[in-house]
C-alpha positions as CSV (number, residue, x, y, z in Angstrom):
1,X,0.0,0.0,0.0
2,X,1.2,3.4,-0.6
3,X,0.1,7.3,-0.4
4,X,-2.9,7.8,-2.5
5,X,-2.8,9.7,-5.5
6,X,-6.5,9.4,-6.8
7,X,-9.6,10.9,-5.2
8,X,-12.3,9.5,-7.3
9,X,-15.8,12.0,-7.9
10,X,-18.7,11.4,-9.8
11,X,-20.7,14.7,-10.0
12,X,-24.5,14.5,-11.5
13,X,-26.2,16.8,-9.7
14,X,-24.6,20.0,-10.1
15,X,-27.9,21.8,-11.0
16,X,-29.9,19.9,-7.9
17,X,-30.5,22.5,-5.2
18,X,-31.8,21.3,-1.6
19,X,-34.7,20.9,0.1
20,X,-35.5,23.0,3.5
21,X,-35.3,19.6,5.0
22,X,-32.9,17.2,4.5
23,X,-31.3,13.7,5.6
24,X,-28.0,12.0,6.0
25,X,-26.9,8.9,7.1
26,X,-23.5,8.6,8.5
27,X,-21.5,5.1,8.9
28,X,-18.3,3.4,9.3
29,X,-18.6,0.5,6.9
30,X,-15.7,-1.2,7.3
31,X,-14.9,-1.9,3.3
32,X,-18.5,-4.0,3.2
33,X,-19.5,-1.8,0.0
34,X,-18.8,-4.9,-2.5
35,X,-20.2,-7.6,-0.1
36,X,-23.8,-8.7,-1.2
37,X,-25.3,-8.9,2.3
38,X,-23.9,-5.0,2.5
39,X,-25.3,-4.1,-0.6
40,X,-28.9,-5.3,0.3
41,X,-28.8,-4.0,3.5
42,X,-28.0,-0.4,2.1
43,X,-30.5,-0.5,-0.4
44,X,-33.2,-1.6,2.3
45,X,-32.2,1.1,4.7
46,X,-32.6,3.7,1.8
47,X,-36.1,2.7,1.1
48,X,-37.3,3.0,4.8
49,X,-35.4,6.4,5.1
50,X,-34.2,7.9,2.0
51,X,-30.9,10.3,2.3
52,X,-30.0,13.7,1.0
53,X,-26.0,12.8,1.6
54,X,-24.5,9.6,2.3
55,X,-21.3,9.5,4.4
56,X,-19.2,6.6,4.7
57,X,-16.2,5.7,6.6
58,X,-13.6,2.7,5.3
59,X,-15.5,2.8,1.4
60,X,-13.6,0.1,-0.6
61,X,-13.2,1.4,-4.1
62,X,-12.4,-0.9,-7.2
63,X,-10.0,0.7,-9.4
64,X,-11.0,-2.0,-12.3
65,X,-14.8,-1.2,-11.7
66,X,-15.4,2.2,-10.2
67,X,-18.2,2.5,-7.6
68,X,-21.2,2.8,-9.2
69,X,-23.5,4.9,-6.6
70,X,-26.7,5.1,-8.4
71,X,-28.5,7.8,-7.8
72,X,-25.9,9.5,-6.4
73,X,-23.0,12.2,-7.0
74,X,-20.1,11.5,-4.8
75,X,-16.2,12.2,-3.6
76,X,-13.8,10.2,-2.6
77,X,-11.0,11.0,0.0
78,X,-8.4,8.1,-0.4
79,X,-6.3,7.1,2.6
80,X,-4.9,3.9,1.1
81,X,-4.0,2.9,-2.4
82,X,-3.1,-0.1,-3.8
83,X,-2.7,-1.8,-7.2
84,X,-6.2,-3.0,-7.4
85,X,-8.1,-0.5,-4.6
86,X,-8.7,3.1,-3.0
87,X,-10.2,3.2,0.3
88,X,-10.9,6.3,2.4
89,X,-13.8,8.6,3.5
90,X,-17.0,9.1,1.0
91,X,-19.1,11.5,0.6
92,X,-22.4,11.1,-1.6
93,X,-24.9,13.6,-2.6
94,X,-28.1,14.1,-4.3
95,X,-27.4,17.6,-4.5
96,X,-24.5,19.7,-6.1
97,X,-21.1,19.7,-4.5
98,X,-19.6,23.5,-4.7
99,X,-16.3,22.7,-3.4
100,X,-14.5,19.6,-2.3
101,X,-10.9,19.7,-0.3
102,X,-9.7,16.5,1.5
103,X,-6.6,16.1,3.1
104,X,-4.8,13.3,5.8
105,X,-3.3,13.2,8.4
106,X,0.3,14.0,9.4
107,X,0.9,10.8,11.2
108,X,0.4,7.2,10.6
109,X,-1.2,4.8,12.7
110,X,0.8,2.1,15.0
111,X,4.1,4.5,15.2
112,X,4.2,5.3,11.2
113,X,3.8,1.2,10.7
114,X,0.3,1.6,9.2
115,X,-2.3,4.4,7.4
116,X,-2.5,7.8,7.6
117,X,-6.6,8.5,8.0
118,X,-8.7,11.2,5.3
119,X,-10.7,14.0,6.1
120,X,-12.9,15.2,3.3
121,X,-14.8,19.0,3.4
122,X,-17.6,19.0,0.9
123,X,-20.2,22.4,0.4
124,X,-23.5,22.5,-0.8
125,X,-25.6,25.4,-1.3
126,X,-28.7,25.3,1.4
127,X,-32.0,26.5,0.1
128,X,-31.8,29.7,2.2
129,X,-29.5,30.5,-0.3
130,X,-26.3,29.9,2.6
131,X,-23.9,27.5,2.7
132,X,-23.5,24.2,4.2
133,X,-20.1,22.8,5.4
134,X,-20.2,18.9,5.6
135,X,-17.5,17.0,7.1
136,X,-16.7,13.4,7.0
137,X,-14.3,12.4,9.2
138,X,-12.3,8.9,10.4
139,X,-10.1,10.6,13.2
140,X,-6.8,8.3,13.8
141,X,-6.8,5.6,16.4
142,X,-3.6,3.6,16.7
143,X,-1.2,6.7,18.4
144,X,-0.7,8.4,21.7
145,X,-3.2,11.1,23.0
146,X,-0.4,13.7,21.8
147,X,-1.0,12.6,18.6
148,X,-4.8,12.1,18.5
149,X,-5.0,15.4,20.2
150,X,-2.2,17.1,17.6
151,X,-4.0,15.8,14.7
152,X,-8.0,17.0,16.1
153,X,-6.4,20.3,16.5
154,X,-5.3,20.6,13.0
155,X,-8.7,19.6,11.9
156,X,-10.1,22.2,13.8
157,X,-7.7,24.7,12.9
158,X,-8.7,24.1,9.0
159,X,-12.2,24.3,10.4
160,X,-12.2,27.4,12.0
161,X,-11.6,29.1,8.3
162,X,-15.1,28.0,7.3
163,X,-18.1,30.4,8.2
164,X,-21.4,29.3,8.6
165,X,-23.9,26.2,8.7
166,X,-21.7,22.8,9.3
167,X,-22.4,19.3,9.9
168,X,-19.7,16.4,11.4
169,X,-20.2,13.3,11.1
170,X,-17.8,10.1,11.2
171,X,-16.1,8.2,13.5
172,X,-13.9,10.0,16.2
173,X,-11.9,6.6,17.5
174,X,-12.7,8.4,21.2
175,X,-12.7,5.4,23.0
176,X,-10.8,7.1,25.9
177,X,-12.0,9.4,28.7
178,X,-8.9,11.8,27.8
179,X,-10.2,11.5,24.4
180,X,-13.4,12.2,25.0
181,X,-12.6,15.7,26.7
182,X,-9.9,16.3,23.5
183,X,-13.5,15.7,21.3
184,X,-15.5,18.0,24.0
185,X,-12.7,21.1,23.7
186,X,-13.0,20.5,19.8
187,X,-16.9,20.8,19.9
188,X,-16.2,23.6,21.8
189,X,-14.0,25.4,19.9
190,X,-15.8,25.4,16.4
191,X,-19.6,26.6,18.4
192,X,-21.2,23.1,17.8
193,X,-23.6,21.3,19.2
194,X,-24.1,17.4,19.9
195,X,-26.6,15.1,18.3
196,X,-28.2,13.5,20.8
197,X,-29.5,9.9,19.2
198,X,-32.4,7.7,19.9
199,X,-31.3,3.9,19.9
200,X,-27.9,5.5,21.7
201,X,-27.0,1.4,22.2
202,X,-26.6,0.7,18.8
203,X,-23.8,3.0,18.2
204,X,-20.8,0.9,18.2
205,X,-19.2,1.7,22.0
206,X,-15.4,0.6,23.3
207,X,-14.9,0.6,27.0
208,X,-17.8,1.8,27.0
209,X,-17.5,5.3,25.1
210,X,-19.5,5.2,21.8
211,X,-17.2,6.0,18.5
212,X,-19.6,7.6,15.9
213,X,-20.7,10.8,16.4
214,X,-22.7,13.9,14.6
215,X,-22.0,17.5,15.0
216,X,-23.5,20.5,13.9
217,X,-24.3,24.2,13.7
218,X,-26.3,26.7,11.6
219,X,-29.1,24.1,10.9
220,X,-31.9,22.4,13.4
221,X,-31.9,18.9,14.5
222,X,-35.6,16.9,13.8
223,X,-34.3,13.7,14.5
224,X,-31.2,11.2,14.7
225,X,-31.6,7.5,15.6
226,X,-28.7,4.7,15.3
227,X,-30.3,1.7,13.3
228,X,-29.3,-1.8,13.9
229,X,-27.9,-2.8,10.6
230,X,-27.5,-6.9,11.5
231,X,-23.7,-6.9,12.1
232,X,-23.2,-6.1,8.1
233,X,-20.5,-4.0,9.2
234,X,-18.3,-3.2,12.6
235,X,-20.5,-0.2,13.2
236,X,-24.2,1.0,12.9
237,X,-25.1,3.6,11.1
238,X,-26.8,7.2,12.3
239,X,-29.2,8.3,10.6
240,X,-30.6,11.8,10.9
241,X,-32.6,14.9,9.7
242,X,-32.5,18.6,9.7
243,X,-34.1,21.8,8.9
244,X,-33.2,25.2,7.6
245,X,-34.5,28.6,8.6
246,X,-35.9,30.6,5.8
């Protein structure tokens, strides 16, 4: 595996504009994309609760058959590249994408021995006419609270540039207590507020601190439940909905 050097985007809905409410799902899917059980599941979950944006975490992406996310425009930030594969953080949209920036992170996982993880910053244009900030995020796990706290700070400190409406979602590898108060200053810092989720139990928890989070500002929270997905993946995904003032 090496440093990736493609970011893969399919944009269709450039002239789509959204709706005053809207959905996302957000979900660490721990390269089950191409499994048929995964595939089934996703399009079931769709049906009972259909989604403005999509974002995935761990997205496996054939170089030899390129994702084909019907219905869909999407981008791709890659954290891994081999031969045959991309995988990273995904981003999918029924709406157009403005702008798209995506970047990793300084350090590697297990002392430099593994992955560097992907952020990707996506805007779409709200139908008050402002824009909307969305954020996908797979913070890094494997390194020392220096490092997780170094690397959440530099994320933040590229967030701080963007004005207006944003929403987080992903997973924040905040399995610690001092982790969990690095993630607290972070919310903090950038003004947001937390989602608070119905189904809490389903989120996927270690030592008891749950992993997956959404964050958000500039918009109103309807709703956001965890659904229990059948062990398709590692994680559950969170589902939610929001609202824009006129």
């Amino acid at each position: 595996m090496f440093v990736p050097k493609t970011f893969p985007q399919k944009l269709d809905h450039q002239d789509h504009t959204l709706s005053p409410e809207f959905s996302l799902l957000v979900w660490n899917i721990h390269k089950e994309n191409q499994e048929i059980a995964f595939q089934e599941k996703f399009r079931e979950l769709l049906v009972k609760r259909p989604c403005d944006f999509v974002l995935f975490q761990e997205l496996k992406y054939k170089k030899a058959h390129p994702y084909h996310f019907e219905n869909y425009s999407y981008a791709l930030a890659s954290n891994i590249e081999t031969s045959q594969h991309i995988f990273g953080v995904f981003t999918a949209a029924k709406v157009a994408f403005e702008k798209i920036n995506s970047s990793l992170t300084t350090e590697k996982e297990m002392g430099g021995m593994a992955t560097h993880k992907s952020l990707l910053i996506t805007q779409h244009r709200l139908s008050n006419g402002e824009r909307l900030n969305l954020v996908n995020l797979h913070a890094i796990n494997f390194v020392s609270l220096k490092s997780f706290t170094l690397e959440l700070e530099k994320i933040k400190n590229v967030l701080l540039c963007y004005e207006g409406a944003m929403i987080i979602g992903g997973d924040f590898n905040n399995w610690s207590t001092k982790r969990v108060k690095v993630l607290e200053a972070f919310q903090t810092d950038l003004s947001l507020e937390k989602a608070n989720i119905d189904a809490y139990h389903h989120i996927k928890h270690v030592f008891s601190k749950p992993l997956d989070h959404i964050f958000y500002r500039g918009v109103t929270l309807l709703k956001a439940e965890a659904i229990d997905t059948k062990s398709v993946s590692d994680h559950n995904p969170i589902y939610a909905r929001f609202t824009v003032s006129s």
